[in-house]
Steps between C-alpha positions, in 0.01 A plus 500: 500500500205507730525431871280472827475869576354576182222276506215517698180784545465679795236333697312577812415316834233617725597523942177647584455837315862519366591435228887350436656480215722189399682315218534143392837415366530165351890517401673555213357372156769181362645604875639186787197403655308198444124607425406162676675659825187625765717762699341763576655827670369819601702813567481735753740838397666735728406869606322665256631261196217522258493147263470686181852719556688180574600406143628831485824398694700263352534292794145506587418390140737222586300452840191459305640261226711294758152444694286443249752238399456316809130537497158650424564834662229759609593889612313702627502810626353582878166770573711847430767356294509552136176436329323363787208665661601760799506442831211602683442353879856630695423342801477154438856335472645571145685170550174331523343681222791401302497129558098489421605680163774180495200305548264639254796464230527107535191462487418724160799356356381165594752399684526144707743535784772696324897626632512826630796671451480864692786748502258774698640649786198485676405107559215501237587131426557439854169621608278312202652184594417530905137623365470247206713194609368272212462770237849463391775191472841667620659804585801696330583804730789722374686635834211521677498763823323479824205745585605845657500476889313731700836492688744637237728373291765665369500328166154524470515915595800561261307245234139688488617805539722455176162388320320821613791699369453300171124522463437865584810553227631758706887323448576485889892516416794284488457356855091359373597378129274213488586462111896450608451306765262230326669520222880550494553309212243686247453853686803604307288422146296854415243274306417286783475796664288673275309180499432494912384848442238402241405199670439721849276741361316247252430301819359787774489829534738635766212562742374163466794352480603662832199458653514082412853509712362677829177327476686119440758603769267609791256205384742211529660699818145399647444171311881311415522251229457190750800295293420152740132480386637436140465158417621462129799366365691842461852575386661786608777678256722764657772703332796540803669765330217726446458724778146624483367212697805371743571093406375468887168668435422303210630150726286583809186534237631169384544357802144562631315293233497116547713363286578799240774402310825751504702588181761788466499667152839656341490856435490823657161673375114465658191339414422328141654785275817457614826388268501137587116398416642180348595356842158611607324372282730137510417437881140581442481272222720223668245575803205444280563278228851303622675616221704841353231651244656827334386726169796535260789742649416909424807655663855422321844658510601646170636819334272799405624754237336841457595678214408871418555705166685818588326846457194297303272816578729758325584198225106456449415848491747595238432196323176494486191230595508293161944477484476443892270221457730332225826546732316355841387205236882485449599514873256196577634317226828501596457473885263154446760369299777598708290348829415198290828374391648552865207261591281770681102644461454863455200544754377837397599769308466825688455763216843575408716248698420111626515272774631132463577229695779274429645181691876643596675862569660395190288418223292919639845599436543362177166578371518897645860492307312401158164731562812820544672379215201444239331850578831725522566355110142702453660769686300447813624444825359311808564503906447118679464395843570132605449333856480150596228428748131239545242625351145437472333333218156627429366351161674731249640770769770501749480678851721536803740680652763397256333692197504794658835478583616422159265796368701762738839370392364581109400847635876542628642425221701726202436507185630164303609356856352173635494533845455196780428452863784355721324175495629476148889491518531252754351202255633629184828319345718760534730434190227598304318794623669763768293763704593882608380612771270813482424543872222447744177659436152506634247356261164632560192325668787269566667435866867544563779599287600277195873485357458518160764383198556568140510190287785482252538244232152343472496306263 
């Protein structure tokens, strides 16, 4: 199925001598919004957030979709981002330079007077509209933060300095975890993490990157975003339970523009790639259109299964490449039917093993019960892993913390045992399947210690 972030060429707009790259994403095809609607949005991305790693991320696919929805959407990515042209004059304000390359966008794009909806930390948004006050319609500022003070501020001081730590890479420990503390929700994921790592270095180099954050900090020490000169209709989302910009940083930034509009969002995890991007993207649609405009849902709760053929390399290398092939032939066979009839979809296979998602604890149960008992009658014996957990949807694939987790309970598994996370037992009738306990064990690249729990009497 094809959606907003895979359409649209690369295209460039001209601020002066720079060159800035920028997409045009006009939503989903067959998707919710009415080609007859003339919204138009651009975005304006956080840090070093290049536009071409954000479908990468599941929830900043989901971003993408859930704005092109609304909207014609236009990203962009600003001078020494991504695929952009470099930055080349330090000493005029960054901020400013950024809000021209704003500028230069709409007009490329041929935009009227289109919503800007800016999750920078650095008041890009904020800037263009004080410079440009009838280049663009309204204002969507996720928790938004007042300019550094030549005074100090000890949010701002512990705030930056966690950004240099993250820029130069240089980790900063425990006490400057920027990742954590933005994120608590999805820091614990190692794809996401993996993800923020790709997206960092695809967006700057550490020495740019660092040198943006001392040159934006001493630059807007000198020249604050002036928040009462902004005169368009702005609303203002802040996230209270997010830490990383305090609920009365983000209200006093509020507070300052005439008229901005004040919404709390649920959820505990900063900027646009947090977990809860639906209620984002439901105030900025209410805020835009008057109504709730969302893509399809990508994250559900369900059951994944790993399965794994024991000793397969010693199996394969006595059997040889041509029998081998004929008995993983067999083990697919049986494990699609087996997932089939308990009303799941194998997602992959994975060589000599598969992963499938089913709707309950008990139909992965039943189904890694049939898979064990059609391959021992061939005399070959398997290990499973089943956890219950959300998941992300991702066309064919599934990602998330939750398949990992269900891949590390397969790895502690014995031979011919079916083994399940503790969130199994608790919604499993329990006159028809009973768990032993096998202890609590550390599952790697995964926090904390799991109890884990044989499964007896599947099916």
């Amino acid at each position: 199925m094809s959606d907003a972030r895979d359409g649209g060429e690369v295209r460039y707009a001209r601020s002066g001598d720079t060159h800035v790259a920028y997409r045009v994403l006009d939503g989903p095809v067959g998707g919710a919004r009415d080609p007859a609607d003339d919204v138009e949005i651009v975005m304006v991305s956080g840090f070093n957030f290049p536009f071409e790693t954000l479908p990468e991320d599941p929830v900043g696919a989901r971003l993408l979709d859930g704005l092109a929805a609304i909207g014609r959407t236009v990203v962009f990515d600003r001078r020494g981002i991504g695929l952009s042209d470099p930055i080349t004059d330090w000493d005029r304000p960054l901020v400013d330079q950024w809000s021209d390359d704003l500028a230069a966008v709409i007009e490329a794009a041929c935009l009227t007077r289109p919503v800007v909806f800016a999750w920078d930390v650095f008041g890009v948004a904020r800037r263009f509209a004080i410079r440009f006050p009838d280049r663009c319609d309204r204002l969507v500022l996720l928790t938004p933060a007042p300019s550094p003070s030549r005074d100090g501020d000890e949010w701002h001081d512990e705030f930056w300095d966690a950004m240099r730590h993250v820029t130069t890479g240089d980790g900063g420990g425990d006490e400057v975890d920027l990742i954590g503390w933005s994120f608590p929700t999805r820091a614990r994921d190692p794809e996401f993490r993996a993800w923020l790592e790709r997206a960092g270095r695809a967006g700057a180099s550490p020495a740019t990157a660092s040198r943006m954050i001392e040159a934006v900090y001493e630059q807007l020490r000198s020249c604050p975003i002036e928040h009462h000169l902004v005169r368009t209709p702005t609303l203002v989302l802040a996230r209270p339970r997010n830490q990383t910009r305090p609920h009365e940083v983000v209200r006093r930034v509020a507070g300052s523009i005439d008229g901005a509009m004040l919404v709390d969002l649920p959820g505990d995890d900063d900027l646009a790639i947090g977990a809860d991007v639906d209620a984002l993207l439901a105030e900025i649609a209410r805020f835009v259109t008057g109504e709730v405009r969302l893509p399809p849902p990508t994250r559900t709760l369900c059951a994944v299964l790993f399965t794994d053929l024991v000793s397969s390399t010693e199996r394969a290398a006595a059997a040889g490449d041509e029998r081998w092939r004929r008995v993983l032939d067999r083990h697919d066979a049986a494990a699609a039917r087996a997932v089939g009839r308990a009303g799941g979809r194998v997602v992959k296979t994975t060589g000599d093993g598969i992963l499938a998602v089913l709707p309950t604890a008990t139909a992965a149960l039943a189904a890694a019960a049939e898979i064990r008992g059609s391959l021992l009658a061939e005399g070959l014996e398997i290990r499973a892993g089943v956890h219950v957990a959300e998941i992300e949807h991702r066309d064919d694939d599934i990602a998330g913390l939750g398949v990992h987790v269900a891949a590390r309970v397969m790895a502690k598994a014995a031979s011919g045992e079916i083994l399940v996370s503790a969130t199994v037992p608790t919604i499993v009738d329990p006159t028809t399947h009973t768990f032993t306990p096998r202890g609590r064990h550390a599952l790697k690249g995964v926090p904390g210690d799991w109890d884990l729990y044989a499964a007896e009497g599947a099916g």
